[in-house]
C-alpha positions in Angstrom: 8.8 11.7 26.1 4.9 11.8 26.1 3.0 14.8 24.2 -0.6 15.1 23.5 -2.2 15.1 20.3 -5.5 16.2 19.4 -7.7 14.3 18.0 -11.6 14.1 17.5 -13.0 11.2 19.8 -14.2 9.4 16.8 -10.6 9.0 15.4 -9.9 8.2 19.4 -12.3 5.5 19.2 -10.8 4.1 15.7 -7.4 3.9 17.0 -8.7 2.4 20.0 -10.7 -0.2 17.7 -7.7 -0.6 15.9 -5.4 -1.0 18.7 -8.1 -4.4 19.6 -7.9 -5.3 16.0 -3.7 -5.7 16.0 -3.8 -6.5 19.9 -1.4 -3.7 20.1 -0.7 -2.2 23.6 -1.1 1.6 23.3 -2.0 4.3 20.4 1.5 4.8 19.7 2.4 1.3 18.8 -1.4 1.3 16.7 0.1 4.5 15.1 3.6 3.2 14.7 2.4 0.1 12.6 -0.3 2.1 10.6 2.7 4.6 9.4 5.2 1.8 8.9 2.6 -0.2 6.9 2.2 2.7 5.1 5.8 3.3 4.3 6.0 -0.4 3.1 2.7 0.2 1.0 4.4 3.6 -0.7 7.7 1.6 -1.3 5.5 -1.4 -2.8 3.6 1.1 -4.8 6.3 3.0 -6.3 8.4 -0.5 -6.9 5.9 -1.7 -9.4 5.8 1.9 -10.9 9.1 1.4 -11.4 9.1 -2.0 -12.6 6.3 -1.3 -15.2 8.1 1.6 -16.9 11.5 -0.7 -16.7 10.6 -4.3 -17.3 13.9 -5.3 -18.4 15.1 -4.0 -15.3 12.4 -6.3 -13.8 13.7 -9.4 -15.4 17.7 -8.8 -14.1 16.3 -8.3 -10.8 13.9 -11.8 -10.4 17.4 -13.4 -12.1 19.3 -12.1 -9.2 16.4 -12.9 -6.8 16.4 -16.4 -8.0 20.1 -17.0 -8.0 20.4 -16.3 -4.3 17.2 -18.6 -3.5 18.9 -21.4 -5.7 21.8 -20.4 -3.7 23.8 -23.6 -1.8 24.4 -22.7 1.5 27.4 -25.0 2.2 29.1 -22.6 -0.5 29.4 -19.7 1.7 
């Protein structure tokens, strides 16, 4: 289902620019992909918060990173 949005032609034209820029097919997908990259940005963000108020917790967590990239796949 379609609805309409108001915007002012300016922000028209940027998501239309925009759109060019990512070769996306429609404002929605351009809007779809600028939210989602922002989710990923927040999530990044508030990772290395995170991570730089627990650094131990840092260190367990490359270990375990590490140990499934090391990983043999004939073991599975």
């Amino acid at each position: 289902m379609a609805v309409t949005m108001r915007v002012s032609e300016q922000t028209r034209e940027q998501i239309n620019g925009l759109a060019d820029e990512l070769g996306a097919k429609s404002a929605d997908e351009t809007i779809r992909r600028l939210i989602d990259e922002h989710w990923w940005n927040a999530a990044i963000a508030e990772t290395r918060r995170y991570f730089t108020e627990n650094p131990s917790d840092e260190d367990a967590e490359l270990d375990e990173l590490n140990a499934w990239t090391d990983a043999d796949p004939s073991d599975t």
